[in-house]
Every structure is written in structure tokens, then in C-alpha cells.
C-alpha positions in Angstrom: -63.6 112.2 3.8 -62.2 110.0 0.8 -64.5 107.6 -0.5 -64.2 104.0 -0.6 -64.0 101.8 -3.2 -67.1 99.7 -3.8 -67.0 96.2 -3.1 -66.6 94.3 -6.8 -69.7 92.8 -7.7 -68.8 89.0 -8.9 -70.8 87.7 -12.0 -71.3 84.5 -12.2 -71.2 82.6 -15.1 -75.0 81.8 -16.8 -76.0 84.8 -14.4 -76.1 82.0 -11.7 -77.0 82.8 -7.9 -74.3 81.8 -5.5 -76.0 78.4 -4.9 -76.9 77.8 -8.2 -75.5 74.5 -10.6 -74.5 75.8 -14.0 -76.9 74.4 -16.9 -76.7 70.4 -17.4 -76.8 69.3 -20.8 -76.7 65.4 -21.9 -75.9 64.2 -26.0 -76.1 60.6 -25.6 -74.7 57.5 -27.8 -71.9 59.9 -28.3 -69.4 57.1 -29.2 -71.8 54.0 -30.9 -69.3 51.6 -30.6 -69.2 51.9 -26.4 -72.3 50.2 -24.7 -73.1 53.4 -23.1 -71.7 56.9 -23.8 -73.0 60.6 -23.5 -71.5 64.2 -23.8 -72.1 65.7 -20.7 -71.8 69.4 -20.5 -71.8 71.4 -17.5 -71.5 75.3 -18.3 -68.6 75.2 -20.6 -66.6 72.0 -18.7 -67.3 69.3 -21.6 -66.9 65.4 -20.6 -67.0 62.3 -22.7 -68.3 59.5 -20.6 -68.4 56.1 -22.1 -68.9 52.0 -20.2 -68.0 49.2 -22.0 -68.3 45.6 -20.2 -65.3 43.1 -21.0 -65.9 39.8 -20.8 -63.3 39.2 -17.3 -62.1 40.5 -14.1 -58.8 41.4 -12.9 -56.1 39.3 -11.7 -56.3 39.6 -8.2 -59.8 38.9 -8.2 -59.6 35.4 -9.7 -56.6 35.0 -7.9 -58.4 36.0 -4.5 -61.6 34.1 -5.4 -63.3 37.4 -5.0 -66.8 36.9 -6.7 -69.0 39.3 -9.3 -67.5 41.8 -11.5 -65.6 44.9 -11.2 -66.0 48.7 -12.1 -62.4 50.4 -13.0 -62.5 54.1 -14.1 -60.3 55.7 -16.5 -60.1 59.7 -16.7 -57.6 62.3 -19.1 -58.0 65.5 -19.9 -57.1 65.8 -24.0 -54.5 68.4 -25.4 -56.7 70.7 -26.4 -59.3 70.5 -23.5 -56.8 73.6 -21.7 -56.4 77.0 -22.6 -52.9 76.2 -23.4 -51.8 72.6 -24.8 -51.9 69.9 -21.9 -49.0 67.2 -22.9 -51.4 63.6 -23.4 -49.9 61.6 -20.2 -48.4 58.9 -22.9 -45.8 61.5 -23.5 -44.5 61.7 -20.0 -44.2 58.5 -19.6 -46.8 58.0 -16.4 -49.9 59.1 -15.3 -50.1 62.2 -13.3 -51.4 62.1 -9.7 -54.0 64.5 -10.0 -55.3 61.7 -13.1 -54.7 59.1 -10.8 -57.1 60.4 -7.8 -59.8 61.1 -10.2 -60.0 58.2 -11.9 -60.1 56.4 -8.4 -63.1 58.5 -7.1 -65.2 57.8 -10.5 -64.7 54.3 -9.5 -65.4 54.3 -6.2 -68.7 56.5 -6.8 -69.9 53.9 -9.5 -69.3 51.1 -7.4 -71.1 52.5 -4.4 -74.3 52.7 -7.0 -74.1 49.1 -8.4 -74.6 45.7 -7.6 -71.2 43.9 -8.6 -72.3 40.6 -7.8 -75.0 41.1 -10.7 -72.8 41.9 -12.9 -71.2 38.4 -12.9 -67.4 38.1 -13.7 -67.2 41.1 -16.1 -65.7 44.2 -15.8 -67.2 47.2 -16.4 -64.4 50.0 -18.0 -66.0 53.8 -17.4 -63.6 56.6 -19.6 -64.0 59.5 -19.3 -62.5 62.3 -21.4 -62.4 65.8 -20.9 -62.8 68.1 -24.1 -63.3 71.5 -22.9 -62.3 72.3 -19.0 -63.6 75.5 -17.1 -63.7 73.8 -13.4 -65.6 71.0 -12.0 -64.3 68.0 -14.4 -64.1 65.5 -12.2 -67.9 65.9 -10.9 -69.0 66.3 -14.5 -67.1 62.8 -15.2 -69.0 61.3 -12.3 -72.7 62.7 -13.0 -71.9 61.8 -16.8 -71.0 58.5 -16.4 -74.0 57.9 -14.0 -75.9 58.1 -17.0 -73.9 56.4 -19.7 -73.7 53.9 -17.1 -77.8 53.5 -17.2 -77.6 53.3 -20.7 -75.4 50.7 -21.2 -77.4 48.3 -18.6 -80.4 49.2 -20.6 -78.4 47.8 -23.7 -77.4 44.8 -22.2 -80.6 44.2 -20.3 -82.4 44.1 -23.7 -79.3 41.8 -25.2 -79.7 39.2 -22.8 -76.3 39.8 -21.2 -77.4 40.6 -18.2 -80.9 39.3 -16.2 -81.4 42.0 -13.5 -80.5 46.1 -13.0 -77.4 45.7 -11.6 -77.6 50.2 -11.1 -79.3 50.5 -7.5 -78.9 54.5 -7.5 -78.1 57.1 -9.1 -75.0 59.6 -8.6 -74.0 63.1 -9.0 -71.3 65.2 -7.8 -70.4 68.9 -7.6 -68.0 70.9 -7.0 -68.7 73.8 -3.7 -66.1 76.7 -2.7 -65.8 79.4 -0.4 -65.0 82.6 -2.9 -64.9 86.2 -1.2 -66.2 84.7 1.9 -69.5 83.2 -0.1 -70.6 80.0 -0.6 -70.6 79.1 -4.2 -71.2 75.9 -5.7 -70.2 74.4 -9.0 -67.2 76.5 -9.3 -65.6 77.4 -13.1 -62.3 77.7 -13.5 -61.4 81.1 -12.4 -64.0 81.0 -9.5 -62.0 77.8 -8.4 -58.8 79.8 -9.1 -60.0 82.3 -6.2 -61.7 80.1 -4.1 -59.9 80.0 0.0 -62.0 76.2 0.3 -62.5 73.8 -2.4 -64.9 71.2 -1.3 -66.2 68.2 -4.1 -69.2 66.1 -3.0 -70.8 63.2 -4.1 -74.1 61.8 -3.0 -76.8 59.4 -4.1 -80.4 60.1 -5.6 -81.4 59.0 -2.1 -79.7 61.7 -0.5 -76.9 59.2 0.7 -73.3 60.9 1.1 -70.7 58.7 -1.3 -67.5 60.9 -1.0 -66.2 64.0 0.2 -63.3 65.7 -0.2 -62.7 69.1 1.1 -59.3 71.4 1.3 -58.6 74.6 2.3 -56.1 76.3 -0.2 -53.9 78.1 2.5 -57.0 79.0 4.2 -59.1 76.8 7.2 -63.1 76.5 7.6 -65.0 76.2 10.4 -67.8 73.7 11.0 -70.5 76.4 9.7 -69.0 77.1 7.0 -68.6 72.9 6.1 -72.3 72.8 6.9 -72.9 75.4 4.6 -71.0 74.2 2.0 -72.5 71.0 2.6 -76.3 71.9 2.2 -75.6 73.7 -0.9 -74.3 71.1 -2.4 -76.9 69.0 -1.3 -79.8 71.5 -3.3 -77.2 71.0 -6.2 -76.9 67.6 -6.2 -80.6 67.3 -6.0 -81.6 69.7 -8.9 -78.5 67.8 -11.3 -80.2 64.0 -10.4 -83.5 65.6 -11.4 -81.9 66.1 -15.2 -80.8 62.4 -15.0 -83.8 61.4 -14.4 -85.4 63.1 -16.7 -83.1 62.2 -19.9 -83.6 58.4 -18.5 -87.0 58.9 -18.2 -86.7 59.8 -22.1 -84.0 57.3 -23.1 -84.3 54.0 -21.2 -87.5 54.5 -19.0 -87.3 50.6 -18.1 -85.0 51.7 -15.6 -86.2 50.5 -12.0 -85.5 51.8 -8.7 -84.9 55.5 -9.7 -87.9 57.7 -9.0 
């Protein structure tokens, strides 16, 4: 009887277990002149996150009346971030979609965590820039600016600018995929490449669900497997807002409302 193969064994990057985050590493004040920046790193995906507040709001806002500030995201991945040469978006002319979307969910996620009406009629501009990618660059970006966003209240809290935490919660996101029929979550780029459901999830230190977007890449999932995917991201979440915390508790320990 001929013998059959034996089912490939996947190794995960940083030896991780299926529903295991890869490591979370913060550099902070990474650009001085922003009132709040870090280096995020998760695994090899590399994110600059920094928050500056401007002085105004948009258009329609004073046009509409609409009081407190605002929270607009920007997001690009640089030339070199890619294993081959990524055109900067200046050169085409436009932004790309898949920019577009991302920049959009960094903004909503922020602004589900702050209070806008404390921050008065300011703006508050979070870029993010992507220096090395290997998957998962847009949760990076969110659970990176979360914390350059803490940082840069702490700033203007102890300049005066501002009188109260405007920051009600913290946020992280992660990415979660179905790969060989497993559940894994915080996907790298060639685990993403494989994966038959790509699922990104965003919560609050509370456990509160902020967005979720999940796809299946000419595949479908059932209901268990969404609840799977779901509760692992959930552990993930929970184990990447205990590093916030813990580099807040070290850098601005003022911070209220976090434990």
C-alpha cells in the first residue's frame, strides 16, 4: 500500500501557536517634532504612527456648525516598505483605494476612543507610515497610533492646551485568518497570502467591538468558524492592550481611565 504524504507542518513565525499575536514592540518620540509619535513593530510589519493637533477644523464643520474637533487619519506604505519598490501615491497621481479604506478605518477607530467635543475646534492629524510590511499594517497603524495618540494628550495636558483627557479608551486591532482550515490570528504576509478568510477586528480595552471587517477570498465561513475567529481575536486584542498599558504606565502614567 503506497504511503501518503505527511501533512506539512506550518511554522509560524516567532514559533507562535495558532492563536498567538506576534511580539509588540513600541520606540516612542520617534519623530520629536509631532506631539505624539512611536515606532510600532509587530513581528517584522514596522509602522510610524505620529498626532499632531492643528489649530482648526474642516470646512464642512464650520460650515455645518458642527461643534468640537475632528480626528482625520492619513496612512502610506513607503517605497521601500515592499519586497519590491511600491511607486509613493504622488506619482500616480491619486491615492489608491486600498490607502483610502485604511486611512478611513484609523479614523473611525480613533474617534470611537475620544471625546471630540474636548478637544475643542482642533483637529487632530494621525499619519501613519509603513516602513517594513509582512501582513497586518493596518492593525499595526491602529494599535500604534492608540498610543502616540496618549502621548500627545499627555503633552498637551501638561502645556495647557487642553484641560481634560479627551482619550476615553484605548484600541487595538488585529488581523485573524482561516489558513489550512485553522484559525490563526495576526497573519504575516505569506500566511495572509494563503489564508481562504481574512477577518480584521478592532475592539476597545473594555472589550467593546469598534469595527469588523471580514472577507472570504473565494472561499465562505460559517457562523463557527466567525465565532472562532472572533474569540481569538478577542484573546489577541486583550494581550496587545496589556502592552499599551504597560509602555503608558511607563511613559505618561497620568493617564486616567485605562486600567
Amino acid at each position: 500500500m503506497e504511503e501518503q504524504p505527511a501533512a506539512q507542518v506550518i511554522q509560524r513565525s516567532e514559533h507562535r501557536a495558532p492563536d498567538q499575536a506576534r511580539s509588540f514592540k513600541i520606540v516612542p518620540n520617534i519623530a520629536p517634532h509631532a506631539h505624539g509619535s512611536v515606532l510600532v513593530s509587530t513581528g517584522n510589519t514596522q509602522v510610524i504612527c505620529a498626532v499632531c493637533l492643528e489649530e482648526t477644523v474642516p470646512r464642512w464643520m464650520k460650515e455645518q456648525n458642527v461643534p468640537g474637533g475632528w480626528i482625520t487619519a492619513e496612512y502610506s506604505m513607503l517605497p521601500y516598505s515592499t519586497l519590491t519598490r511600491r511607486p509613493r501615491d504622488i506619482s500616480k497621481g491619486k491615492l489608491d483605494g486600498r490607502g483610502v479604506e485604511i486611512q478611513r478605518l484609523i479614523g473611525r477607530s480613533l474617534r470611537a476612543a475620544i471625546d471630540l467635543d474636548l478637544l475643542g475646534q482642533r483637529t487632530l492629524w494621525i499619519d501613519c507610515d509603513v516602513l517594513r510590511a509582512d501582513g497586518g499594517t493596518r492593525t499595526a497603524a491602529i494599535s500604534g497610533a492608540t498610543v502616540a495618540t496618549a502621548l500627545a494628550f499627555a503633552k498637551l495636558i501638561a502645556a495647557g492646551t487642553l484641560e481634560k483627557w479627551p482619550l476615553r479608551s484605548l484600541v487595538a486591532a488585529v488581523s485573524v485568518g482561516i489558513v489550512d482550515s485553522k484559525v490563526f490570528v495576526d497573519l504575516d504576509y505569506e500566511e495572509d497570502k494563503r489564508a481562504a478568510v481574512d477577518l480584521n477586528l478592532v475592539m476597545s480595552h473594555r472589550g467593546e467591538f469598534i469595527e469588523i471587517q471580514g472577507t472570504g477570498e473565494e472561499a465562505t465561513f460559517s457562523g463557527t468558524d466567525l465565532s472562532g475567529m472572533l474569540a481569538a481575536g478577542q484573546r489577541a486584542i486583550a494581550a496587545i492592550i496589556g502592552h499599551q498599558r504597560r509602555i503608558l504606565h511607563d511613559l505618561a502614567p497620568e493617564i486616567p481611565g485605562i486600567e
